[in-house]
Phi, psi and omega in degrees: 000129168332136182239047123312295171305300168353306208260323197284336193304172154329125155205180174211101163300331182255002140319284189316292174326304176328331225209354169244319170297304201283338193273314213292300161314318140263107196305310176316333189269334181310277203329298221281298187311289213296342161275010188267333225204157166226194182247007117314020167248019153263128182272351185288110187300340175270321152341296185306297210287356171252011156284298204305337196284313188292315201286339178289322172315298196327294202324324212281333194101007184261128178328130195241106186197217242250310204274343179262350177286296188345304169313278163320321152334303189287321204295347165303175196237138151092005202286334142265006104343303201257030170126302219086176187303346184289312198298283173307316170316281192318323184305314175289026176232021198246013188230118178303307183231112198291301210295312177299353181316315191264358167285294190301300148331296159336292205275338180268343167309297184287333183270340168308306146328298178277324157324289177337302183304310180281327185298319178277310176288011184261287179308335197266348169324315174279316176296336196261342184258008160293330203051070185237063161135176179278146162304341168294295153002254171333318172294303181308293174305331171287291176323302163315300182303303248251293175330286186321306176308322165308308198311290196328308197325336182227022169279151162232152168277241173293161184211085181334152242258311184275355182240008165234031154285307193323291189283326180290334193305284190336313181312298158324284186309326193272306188305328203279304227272305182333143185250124179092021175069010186265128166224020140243250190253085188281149192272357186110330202240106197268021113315310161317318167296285201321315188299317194251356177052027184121179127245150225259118183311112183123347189262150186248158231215143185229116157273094178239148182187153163273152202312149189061034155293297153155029156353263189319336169296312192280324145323280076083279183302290158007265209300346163259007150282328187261342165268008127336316202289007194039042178276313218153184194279161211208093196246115174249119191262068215256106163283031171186338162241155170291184211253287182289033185227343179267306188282020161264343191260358185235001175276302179314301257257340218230297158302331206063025184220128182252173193301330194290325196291318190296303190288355193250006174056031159253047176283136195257141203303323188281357179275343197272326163305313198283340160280339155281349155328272201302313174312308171298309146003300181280305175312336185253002158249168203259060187250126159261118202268143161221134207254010195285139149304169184008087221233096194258211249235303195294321173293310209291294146335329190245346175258312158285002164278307205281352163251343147323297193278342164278304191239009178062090188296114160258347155222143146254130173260140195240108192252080343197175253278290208293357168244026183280167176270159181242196170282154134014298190226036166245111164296327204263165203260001158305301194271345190289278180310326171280326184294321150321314183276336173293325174311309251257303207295256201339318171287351184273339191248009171280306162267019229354090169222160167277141175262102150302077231246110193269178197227179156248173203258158151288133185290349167292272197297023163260345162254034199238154153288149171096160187292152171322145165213180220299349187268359216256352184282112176294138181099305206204133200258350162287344166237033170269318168321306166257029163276144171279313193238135169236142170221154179227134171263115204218117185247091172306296190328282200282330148343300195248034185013066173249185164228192175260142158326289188304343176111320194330346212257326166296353200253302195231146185222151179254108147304106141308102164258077202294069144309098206256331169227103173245148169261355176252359186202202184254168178273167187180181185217149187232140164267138191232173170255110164295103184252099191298341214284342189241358168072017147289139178251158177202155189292129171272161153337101148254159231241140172275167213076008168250153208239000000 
């Protein structure tokens, strides 16, 4: 950038002065400045080069004050460029109040922030009238840069020990108090709480089975329970059923009546009020559905930052990994997925929400016996890397086609939910019940070594 334009951006020269005269008078005040500031929040090049002159003294344990900046200074490139001893000398006489120093930080902080702000919209300016890229593309990285700028506002560096007991002590106290051990997003199926205490804002959570176990089904239940919680918004992503074909499965899922009565037309007059019940009902929780197809990661991202700042998101579901779309000008299909699943893990700690993503299985573990196991995750060995939590839904039954004489095995079925990777906590396995006809799950009898 030109350093006309430059010279124009946001700054406050005497916030800057401000805040260099106060380090250079007080050392107690140093500590304070150098976690607030790098030295790419000033905008004045004599400034940056006499931060940088303080902050190496700090780093070093050396006293910081008129006559060792001095020094340090002169051993320097640019040491009359930036003034000289005159220059520097003048900073202690530019600070009004000692007390306002870490307030004069504040304000060289905040015009940094706003530099930013303009510098990322000058690049994505230049790219689009550049054509250097797709408009999704281009929109996705401009949103990132905009996150990012946000982010900082609330980054820290080191954080003492004595200054986050305090909040771990609270935590602590919300786990012993919390009911049922949940101090995150409880999912409904309270083994599954108890085993995983919820679920947490940053983590990205992987559901995988092989097909017609009932993943999506099992989603389903989650995402309408956890938008029960009155937390937030329910951004459910379905690549692969339409929208209206998941809310007759969350009306069944709800009501307790399933489709076969419906399609043989002997459904009874007071069931059909309970399914207008249950519609309204349903009409009253914030779960949002998006049915697009090839859907990719950067579009995906980008429809949940923008219902994110409308409605305050608390979880997103993803139906599912291997059929998102990759970039453009990535062919192999691996490598597709994996960049996904890192988009997926990266969007969760980007808006701190849980991501929910279900995956499919290798076409290897349907010739293998026996439960699923984390290699058995189709496409990419990334994403047993970036899931926090991995669970496998494992049907021995429907594996080995078998039934009941009676048929029951089709009406209820015993699931097995194989919590195979938690990073925060141990693995385990919860037994659920499947009532296909309403696609519901609920916890069975456990049996021990099921939690």
């Amino acid at each position: 950038m030109p350093v006309e334009a430059e010279n124009r951006l946001p700054g406050s020269p005497e916030a800057e002065r401000g805040v260099l005269g106060g380090v250079l008078l007080d050392p107690d005040i140093a500590v304070e400045v150098f976690g607030i500031l790098v030295e790419e929040d000033f905008l004045d090049p004599r400034n940056r080069r006499i931060f940088s002159t303080l902050k190496a003294l700090f780093d070093r344990g050396e006293p910081v004050d008129l006559v060792t900046t001095v020094t340090e200074f002169q051993k320097r490139e640019g040491f009359t460029d930036a003034g000289g001893v005159d220059y520097i000398t003048d900073l202690t006489n530019d600070v009004a109040y000692m007390a306002n120093v870490t307030a004069y930080a504040g304000i060289v902080r905040e015009k940094s922030q706003l530099r930013q702000l303009v510098r990322a919209s000058n690049e994505t300016l230049r790219r689009v009238m550049s054509g250097d890229g797709s408009s999704t593309d281009l929109i996705d990285q401009a949103e990132q840069r905009i996150f990012s700028i946000a982010g900082n506002m609330t980054e820290q560096d080191f954080r003492r020990v004595g200054d986050v007991a305090p909040s771990a002590l609270a935590s602590l106290r919300l786990m012993s108090e919390a009911q049922g051990g949940v101090t995150g997003l409880s999912t409904g199926i309270e083994p599954l709480d108890r085993l995983t205490t919820g679920f947490h804002p940053g983590e990205l959570i992987i559901i995988a089975a092989r097909p017609g176990v009932g993943k999506t089904s099992l989603a389903l239940n989650m995402a309408k329970h956890i938008a029960g919680q009155g937390k937030g918004c329910v951004a459910f992503f379905s690549l692969e059923m339409s929208d209206e074909m998941l809310v007759r499965r969350l009306l069944c899922m709800m009501s307790g009546i399933g489709t076969q009565p419906i399609i043989e037309g002997t459904l009874r007059p007071e069931n059909w009020l309970e399914l207008e019940d249950t519609a309204r009902h349903l009409a009253e929780l914030p779960i949002a559905i998006n049915e697009k197809t090839e859907l990719t990661s950067a579009e995906l991202r980008a429809k949940v930052r923008r219902l994110h700042r409308k409605d305050k998101v608390a979880a997103v579901f993803v139906d599912y990994l291997q059929l998102m779309k990759g970039a453009d000008d990535v062919e192999n299909h691996q490598l597709k997925v994996a960049m996904n699943s890192g988009a997926l893990k990266a969007l969760a700690k980007e808006i701190h929400v849980p991501v929910i993503t279900l995956s499919q299985f290798s076409r290897n573990a349907a010739k293998r016996p026996g439960p699923p196991q984390l290699s058995d995750l189709r496409d990419s060995g990334a994403i047993e890397q970036d899931a926090d939590l991995v669970m496998f839904l494992h049907d021995e039954r429907a594996d080995t086609g078998q039934t009941d004489s009676d048929g029951s095995s089709d009406r209820y079925r015993n699931v097995d939910l194989l919590v195979v990777k938690q990073r925060n906590g141990p693995r385990g396995k919860v037994r659920l019940v499947f009532t296909t006809a309403t696609t519901r799950f609920d916890p069975a009898h456990q049996d021990e070594g099921y939690y």
